[in-house]
C-alpha positions as CSV (number, residue, x, y, z in Angstrom):
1,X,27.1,2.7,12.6
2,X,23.4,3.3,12.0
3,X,24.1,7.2,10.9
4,X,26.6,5.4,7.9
5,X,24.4,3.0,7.0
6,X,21.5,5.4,6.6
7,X,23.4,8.2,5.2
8,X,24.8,5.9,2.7
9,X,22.6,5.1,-1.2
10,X,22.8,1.7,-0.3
11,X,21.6,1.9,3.3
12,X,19.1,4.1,2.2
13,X,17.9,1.7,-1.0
14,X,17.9,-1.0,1.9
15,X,15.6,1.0,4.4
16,X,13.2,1.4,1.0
17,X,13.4,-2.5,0.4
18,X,12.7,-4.2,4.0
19,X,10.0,-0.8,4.6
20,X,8.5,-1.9,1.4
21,X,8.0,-5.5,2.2
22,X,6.6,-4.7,5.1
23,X,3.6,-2.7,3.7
24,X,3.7,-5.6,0.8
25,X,3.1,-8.1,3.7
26,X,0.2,-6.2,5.2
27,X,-1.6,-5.1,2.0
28,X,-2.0,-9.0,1.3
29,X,-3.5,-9.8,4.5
30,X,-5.7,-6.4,4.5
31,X,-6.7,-7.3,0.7
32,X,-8.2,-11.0,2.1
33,X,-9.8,-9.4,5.1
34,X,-11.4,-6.9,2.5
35,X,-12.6,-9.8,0.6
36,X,-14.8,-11.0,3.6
37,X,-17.1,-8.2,2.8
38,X,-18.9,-10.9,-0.3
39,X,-19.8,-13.2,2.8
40,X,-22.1,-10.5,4.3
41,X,-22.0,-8.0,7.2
42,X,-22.3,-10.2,10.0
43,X,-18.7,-12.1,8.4
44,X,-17.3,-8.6,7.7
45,X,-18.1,-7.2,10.8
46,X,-16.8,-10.1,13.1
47,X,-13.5,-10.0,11.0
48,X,-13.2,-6.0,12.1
49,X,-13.9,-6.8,16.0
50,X,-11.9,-9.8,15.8
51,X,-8.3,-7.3,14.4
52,X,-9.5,-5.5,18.0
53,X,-9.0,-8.5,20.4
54,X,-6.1,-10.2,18.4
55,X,-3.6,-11.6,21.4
56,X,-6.2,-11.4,24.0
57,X,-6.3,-12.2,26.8
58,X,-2.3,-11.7,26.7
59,X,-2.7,-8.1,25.1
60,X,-5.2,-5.9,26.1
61,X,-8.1,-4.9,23.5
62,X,-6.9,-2.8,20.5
63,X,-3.4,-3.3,21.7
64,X,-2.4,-5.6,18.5
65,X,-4.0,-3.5,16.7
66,X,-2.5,-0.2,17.5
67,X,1.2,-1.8,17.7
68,X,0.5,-3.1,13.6
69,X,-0.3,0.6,13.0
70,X,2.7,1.6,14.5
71,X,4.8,-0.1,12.4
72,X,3.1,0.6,9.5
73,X,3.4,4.0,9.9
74,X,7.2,3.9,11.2
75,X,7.4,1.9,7.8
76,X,5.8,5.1,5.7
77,X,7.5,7.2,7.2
78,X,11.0,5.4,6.1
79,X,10.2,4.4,2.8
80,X,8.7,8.7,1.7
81,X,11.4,9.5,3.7
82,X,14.7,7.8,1.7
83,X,12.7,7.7,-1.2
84,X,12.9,11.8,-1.1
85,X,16.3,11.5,-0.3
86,X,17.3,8.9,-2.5
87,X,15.8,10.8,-5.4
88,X,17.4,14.2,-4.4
89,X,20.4,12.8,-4.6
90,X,20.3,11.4,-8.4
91,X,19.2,14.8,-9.1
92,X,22.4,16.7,-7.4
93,X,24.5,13.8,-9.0
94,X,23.3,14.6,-12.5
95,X,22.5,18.5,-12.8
96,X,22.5,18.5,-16.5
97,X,20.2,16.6,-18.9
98,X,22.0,14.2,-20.4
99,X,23.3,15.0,-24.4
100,X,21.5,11.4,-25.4
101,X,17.7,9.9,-23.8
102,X,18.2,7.2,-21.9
103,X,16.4,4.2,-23.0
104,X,12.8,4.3,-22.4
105,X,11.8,3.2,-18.7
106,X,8.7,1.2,-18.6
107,X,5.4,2.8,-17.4
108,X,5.4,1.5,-13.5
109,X,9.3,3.1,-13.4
110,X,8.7,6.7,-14.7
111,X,5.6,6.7,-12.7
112,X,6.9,5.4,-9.5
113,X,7.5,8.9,-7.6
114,X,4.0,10.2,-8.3
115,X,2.3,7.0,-7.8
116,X,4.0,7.2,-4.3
117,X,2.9,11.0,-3.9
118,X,-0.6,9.6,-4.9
119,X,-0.9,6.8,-2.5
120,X,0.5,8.6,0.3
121,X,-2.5,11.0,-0.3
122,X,-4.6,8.3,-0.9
123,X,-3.6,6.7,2.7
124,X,-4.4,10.0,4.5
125,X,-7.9,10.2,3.0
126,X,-8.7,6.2,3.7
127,X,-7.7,6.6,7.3
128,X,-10.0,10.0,7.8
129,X,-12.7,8.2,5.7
130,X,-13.1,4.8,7.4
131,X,-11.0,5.0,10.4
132,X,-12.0,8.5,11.8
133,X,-15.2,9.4,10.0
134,X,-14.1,12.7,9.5
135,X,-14.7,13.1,5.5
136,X,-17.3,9.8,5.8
137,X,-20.0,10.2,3.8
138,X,-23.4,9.0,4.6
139,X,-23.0,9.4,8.7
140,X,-19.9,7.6,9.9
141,X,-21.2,4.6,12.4
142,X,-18.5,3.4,14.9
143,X,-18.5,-0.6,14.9
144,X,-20.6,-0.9,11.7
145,X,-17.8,-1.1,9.2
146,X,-19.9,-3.0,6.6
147,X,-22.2,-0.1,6.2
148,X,-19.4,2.5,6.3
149,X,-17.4,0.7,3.4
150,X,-20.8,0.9,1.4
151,X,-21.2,4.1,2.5
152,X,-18.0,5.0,1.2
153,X,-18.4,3.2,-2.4
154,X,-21.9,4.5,-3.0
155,X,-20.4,7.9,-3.7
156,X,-18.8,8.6,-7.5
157,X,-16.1,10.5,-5.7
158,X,-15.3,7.6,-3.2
159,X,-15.1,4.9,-5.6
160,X,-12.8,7.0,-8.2
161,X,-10.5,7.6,-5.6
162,X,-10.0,4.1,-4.7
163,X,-9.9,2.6,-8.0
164,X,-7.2,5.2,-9.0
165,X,-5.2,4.9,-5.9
166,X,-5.5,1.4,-6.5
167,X,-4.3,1.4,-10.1
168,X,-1.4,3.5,-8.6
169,X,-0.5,0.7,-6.4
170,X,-0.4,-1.7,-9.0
171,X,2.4,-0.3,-10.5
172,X,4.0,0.7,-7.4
173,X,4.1,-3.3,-6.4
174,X,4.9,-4.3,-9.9
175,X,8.2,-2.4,-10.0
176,X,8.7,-2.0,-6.3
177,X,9.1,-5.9,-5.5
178,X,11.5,-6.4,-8.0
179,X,13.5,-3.2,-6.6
180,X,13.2,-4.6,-3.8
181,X,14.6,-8.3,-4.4
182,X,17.6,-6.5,-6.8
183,X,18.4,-4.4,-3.5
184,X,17.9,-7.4,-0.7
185,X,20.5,-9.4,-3.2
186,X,17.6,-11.8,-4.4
187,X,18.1,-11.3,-7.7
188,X,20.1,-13.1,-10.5
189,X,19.7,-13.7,-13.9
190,X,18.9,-16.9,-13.5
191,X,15.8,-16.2,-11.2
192,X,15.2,-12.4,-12.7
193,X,11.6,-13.9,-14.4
194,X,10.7,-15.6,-11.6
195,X,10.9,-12.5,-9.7
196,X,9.3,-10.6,-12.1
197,X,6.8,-13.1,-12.8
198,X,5.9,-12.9,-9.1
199,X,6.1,-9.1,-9.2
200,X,3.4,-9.0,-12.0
201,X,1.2,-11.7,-10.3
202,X,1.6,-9.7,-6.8
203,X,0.3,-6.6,-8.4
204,X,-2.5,-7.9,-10.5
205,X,-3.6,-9.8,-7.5
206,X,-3.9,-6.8,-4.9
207,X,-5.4,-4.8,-7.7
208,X,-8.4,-7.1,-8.3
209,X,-8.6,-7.7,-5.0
210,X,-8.7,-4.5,-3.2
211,X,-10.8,-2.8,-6.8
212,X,-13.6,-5.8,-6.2
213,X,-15.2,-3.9,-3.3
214,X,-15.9,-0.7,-4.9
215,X,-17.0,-2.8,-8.3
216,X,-19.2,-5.2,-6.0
217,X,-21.2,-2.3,-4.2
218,X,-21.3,-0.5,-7.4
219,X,-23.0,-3.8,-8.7
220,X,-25.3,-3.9,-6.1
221,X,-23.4,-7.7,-5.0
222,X,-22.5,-5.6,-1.8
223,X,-25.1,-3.8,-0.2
């Protein structure tokens, strides 16, 4: 039954929906924890132990931690991976280029495949930046995250990745949610604007949100 759901459009568009609400879920929660970095390092650097000894003394330390990135990254991994399939299947189903242009998409839609190319690069360089250390600039310090986060946005390179990657996901949330809420069943047109009011407000929310560190060490508010 689960190889005819996922081998099915629908199962598939389904995967991309609940996968998507999941990350949705955690990039509000990572956004406010972010945020803590305007209270100081000693705030931001308690916040960071404290993800480490979530559910102790019942889960060992890091345990939480690690079992959050699991999912996340089981949820990735679905959402690139129907995502690919979904899209190489409109492209088999359609060959040709049609006689007459469809109407013309909005911005977020015709932009939504590279703007997942680009955050899915985007996620690979944040983990080796200020998880690993491994393309840190400025001498990676385990247990300082502050100082790695200004670190990071002291450079012209680091904050222009962010910012773009951040601009990406804007747009990726703006249409994505809606997608999302149209696929799940949510949707009507009686509650289509509120979904897409909410879909809007998401996006220009986590984009301010998650853009405000770079902009506040960049300010000097953050140093």
């Amino acid at each position: 039954m689960a190889r005819t759901v996922w081998d099915s459009s629908v199962g598939k568009k389904t995967v991309m929906a609940v996968s998507g609400l999941i990350m949705l879920l955690y990039l509000v929660v990572h956004m406010i924890g972010n945020l803590k970095i305007f209270f100081g390092a000693g705030e931001f650097n308690h916040y960071a132990h404290w993800l480490r000894t979530v559910g102790e003394p019942f889960m060992h330390y890091e345990w939480t931690l690690w079992l959050i990135r699991i999912v996340l990254v089981v949820a990735v991994i679905a959402h690139g991976v129907s995502a690919y399939q979904l899209s190489r299947r409109d492209i088999k189903a359609r060959p040709s280029k049609y006689v007459h242009k469809k109407r013309r998409a909005t911005y977020a839609t015709r932009t939504m495949r590279w703007g997942g190319i680009i955050l899915a690069l985007f996620i690979v360089w944040h983990i080796l930046d200020l998880t690993t250390g491994t393309v840190h600039s400025g001498g990676f310090q385990e247990g300082h995250p502050y100082q790695n986060v200004v670190d990071t946005f002291s450079t012209w390179y680091g904050d222009t990745i962010y910012i773009v990657a951040m601009l990406a996901l804007g747009l990726h949330v703006r249409h994505g949610f809606w997608s999302a809420a149209q696929t799940l069943g949510a949707g009507s047109r009686s509650r289509d604007r509120a979904l897409k009011t909410i879909a809007n407000v998401l996006a220009l929310l986590l984009t301010a949100g998650f853009i405000a560190v770079p902009v506040g060490v960049m300010t000097g508010v953050v140093s």
